[in-house]
N, C-alpha and C positions, 0 to 999 in steps of 0.2 A: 479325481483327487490325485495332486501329484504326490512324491517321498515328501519331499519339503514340508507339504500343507498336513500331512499326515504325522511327522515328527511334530509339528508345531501344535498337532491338535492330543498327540497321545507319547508325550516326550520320555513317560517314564511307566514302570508296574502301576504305581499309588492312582495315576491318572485313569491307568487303564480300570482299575477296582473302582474307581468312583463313578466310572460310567456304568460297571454293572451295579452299585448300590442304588444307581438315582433310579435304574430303569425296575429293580424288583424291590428297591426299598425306599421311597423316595419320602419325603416328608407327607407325614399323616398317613400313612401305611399302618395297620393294624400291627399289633406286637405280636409275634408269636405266643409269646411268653405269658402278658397281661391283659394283651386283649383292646391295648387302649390305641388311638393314632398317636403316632409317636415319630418324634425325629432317632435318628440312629446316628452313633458319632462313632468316630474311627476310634480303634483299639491301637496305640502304638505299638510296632515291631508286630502287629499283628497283622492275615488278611480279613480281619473283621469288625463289625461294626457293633455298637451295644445301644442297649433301648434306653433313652432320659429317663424314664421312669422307672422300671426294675433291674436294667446292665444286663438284660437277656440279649445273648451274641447272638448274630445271624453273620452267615455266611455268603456272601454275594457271588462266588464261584460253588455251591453247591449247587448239584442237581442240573449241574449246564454240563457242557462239553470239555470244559474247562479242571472238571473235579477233582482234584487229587491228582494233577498233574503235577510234576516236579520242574516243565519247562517256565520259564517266566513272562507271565500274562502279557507282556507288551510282544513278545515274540510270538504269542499264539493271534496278537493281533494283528502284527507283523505277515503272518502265513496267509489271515484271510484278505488283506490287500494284495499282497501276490496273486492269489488267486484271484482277485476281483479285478483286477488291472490288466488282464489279457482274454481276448476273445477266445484264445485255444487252449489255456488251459497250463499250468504248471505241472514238470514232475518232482514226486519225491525225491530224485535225487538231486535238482534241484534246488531243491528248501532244503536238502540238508545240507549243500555249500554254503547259502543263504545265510543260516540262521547258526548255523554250527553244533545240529546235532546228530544224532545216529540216522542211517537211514530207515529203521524199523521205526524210530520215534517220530521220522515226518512223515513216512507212510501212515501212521495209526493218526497225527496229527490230519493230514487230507484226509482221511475216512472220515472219520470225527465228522468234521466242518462238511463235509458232502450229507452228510444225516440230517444239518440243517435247510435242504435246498429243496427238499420232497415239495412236490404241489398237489399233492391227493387230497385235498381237504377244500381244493379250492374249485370255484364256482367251474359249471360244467362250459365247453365251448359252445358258441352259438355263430349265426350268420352265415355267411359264406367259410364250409368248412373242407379243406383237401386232407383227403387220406392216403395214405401208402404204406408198403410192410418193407423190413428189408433184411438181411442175414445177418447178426451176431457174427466175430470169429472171423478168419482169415480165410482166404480162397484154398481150393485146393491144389497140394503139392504136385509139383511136375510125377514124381515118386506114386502118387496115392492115383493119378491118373493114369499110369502105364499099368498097375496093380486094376486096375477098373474099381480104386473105392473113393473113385469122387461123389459117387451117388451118397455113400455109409458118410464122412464126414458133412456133406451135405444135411444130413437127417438129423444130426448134431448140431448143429448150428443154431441157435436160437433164432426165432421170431420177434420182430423187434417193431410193430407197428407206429406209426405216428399221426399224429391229426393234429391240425394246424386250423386255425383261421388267419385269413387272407387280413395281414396287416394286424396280427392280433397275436394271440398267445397258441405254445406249441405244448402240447402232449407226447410223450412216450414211453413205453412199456415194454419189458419183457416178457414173452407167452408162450408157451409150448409149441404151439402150431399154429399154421396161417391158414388152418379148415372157417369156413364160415360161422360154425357155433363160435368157436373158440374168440374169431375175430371181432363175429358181431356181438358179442357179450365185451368186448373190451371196449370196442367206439361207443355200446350203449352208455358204456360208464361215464363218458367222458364228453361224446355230442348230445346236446339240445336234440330230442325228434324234431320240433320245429326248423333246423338249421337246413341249408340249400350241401347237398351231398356231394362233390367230383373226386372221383377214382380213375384210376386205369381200368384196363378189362380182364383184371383176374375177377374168376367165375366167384370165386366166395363173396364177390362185391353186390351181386345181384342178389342175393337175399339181405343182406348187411342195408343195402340201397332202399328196400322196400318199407322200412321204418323210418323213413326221414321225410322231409318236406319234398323234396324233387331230387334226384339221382340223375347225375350227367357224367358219362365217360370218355376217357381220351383214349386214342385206339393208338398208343406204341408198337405194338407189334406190328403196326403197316407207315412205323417212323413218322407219325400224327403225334407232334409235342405241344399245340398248340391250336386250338379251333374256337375261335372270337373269345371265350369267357372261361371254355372249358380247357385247362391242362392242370397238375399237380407240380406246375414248378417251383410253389413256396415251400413244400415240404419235402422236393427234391434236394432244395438250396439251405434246407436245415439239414440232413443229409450230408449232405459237403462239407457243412460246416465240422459235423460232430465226426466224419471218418477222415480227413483231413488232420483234424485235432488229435486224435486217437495217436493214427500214423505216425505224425509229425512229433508229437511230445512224450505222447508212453509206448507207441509201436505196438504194443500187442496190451490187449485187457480181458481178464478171466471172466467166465460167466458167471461165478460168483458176485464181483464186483460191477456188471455190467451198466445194471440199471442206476448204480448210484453215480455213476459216470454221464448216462444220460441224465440225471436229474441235474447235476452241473451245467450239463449246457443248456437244460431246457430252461432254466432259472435264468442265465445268460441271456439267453433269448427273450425270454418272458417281461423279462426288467430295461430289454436295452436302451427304450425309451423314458424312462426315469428320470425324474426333474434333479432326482437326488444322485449322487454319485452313486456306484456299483458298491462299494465298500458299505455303505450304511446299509443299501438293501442287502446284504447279508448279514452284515453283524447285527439289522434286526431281529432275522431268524434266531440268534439266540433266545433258548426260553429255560425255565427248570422244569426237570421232570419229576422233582421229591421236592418234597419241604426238608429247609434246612434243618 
């Protein structure tokens, strides 16, 4: 979707409200109110809509991401094509030249819209699946190495494992540790037993390996990146994608905020094939989490 096609389809607020009326209120939607399907018609000077039959309002931005916000809905749709229109990602300080507000208000505005990108709900990986872990967190300081605490910052670092199908959709998480329990309790979540296993040759792989359909390793440590079927170079190259991204647009990301930064890109990735533009597969994820 270009700016162009995108003013042309959401010119003003009014527009933007009536695409979330059609999506939670659309004709013959049950009244809150009465009970009955009912059409809902716009309130003037209002952002609400009332029922044909009893004027019970409903609100089309309750219960979304949207609620009680004071910025104006076409610029909250505004934020999510920014960010749906670049493979690495926008920063907040960014959107707040963009759109013209504070920078705590487009920080809280990308958090928000990062809440919609979660994929925990969605069906498990299957097939041909590559796994790998990697570190959270920046390398250690020239400073913490002469001190000898590159080991201690090291141990802080989160655990950030991924799994991928080959030509398919990406997983990742943040986890305390890259021990075997901790590891193979997170792939169980997320791989198919039936699916075909490749890892590298860290040790916690060989129990993790023994609940799957067949376990194939690539031996890096003897610079083997590649052997006929076996290597982890899709989820190397998701990898690339998402510390590249990091670097380049926000340079550093707290481990508070971690995993919701990976759900942006794994949503990226997950959708890139989409018949639909990136913009709609997000501002699907809109949903309400109350009744209005």
């Amino acid at each position: 979707m270009t700016f162009a096609q995108f003013l042309e389809r959401y010119p003003d607020n009014d527009t933007c409200l009536e695409y979330l009326k059609t999506k939670f209120f659309s004709d013959g939607t049950e009244c809150p109110g009465c009970g009955k399907s009912s059409k809902f018609h716009k309130v003037n000077g209002r952002s609400c809509y009332s029922c044909q039959y009893c004027r019970h309002q409903v609100y089309p931005t309750a219960g979304t991401i949207f609620h009680k916000s004071t910025v104006n809905l076409q610029l909250w749709f505004y934020a999510i094509f920014l960010m749906s229109s670049t493979r690495c990602g926008i920063s907040a300080k960014q959107l707040e030249r963009e759109i013209g507000v504070s920078y705590k208000t487009a920080h809280r505005m990308f958090k928000l819209i990062r809440t919609l990108l979660d994929d925990e709900g969605d069906s498990q990986l299957e097939g041909e699946v590559e796994v790998d872990e990697t570190l959270g967190g920046g390398k250690a300081r020239a400073y913490d190495k002469l001190k000898g605490r590159a080991y201690i910052q090291r141990s802080y670092r989160p655990t950030i494992p991924g799994m991928v199908e080959r030509g398919g959709r990406v997983r990742a998480r943040v986890i305390e540790n890259r021990g075997s329990v901790v590891l193979g309790r997170e792939v169980g979540t997320h791989v198919l037993p039936t699916s075909m296993h490749y890892t590298d040759e860290w040790d916690a792989y060989k129990r993790v390996g023994q609940e799957y359909k067949g376990h194939k390793r690539i031996k890096h440590l003897a610079n083997i990146y590649v052997d006929g079927d076996v290597h982890t170079n899709t989820i190397e190259g998701f990898w690339g994608l998402f510390k590249n991204g990091v670097r380049g647009v926000y340079h550093s990301v707290s481990q508070e905020y971690l995993q919701s930064y990976l759900n942006e890109y794994s949503f990226r990735y997950n959708h890139r094939n989409d018949d639909e533009p990136m913009f709609y597969a997000m501002l699907h994820q809109v949903d309400r989490v109350e009744a209005s």
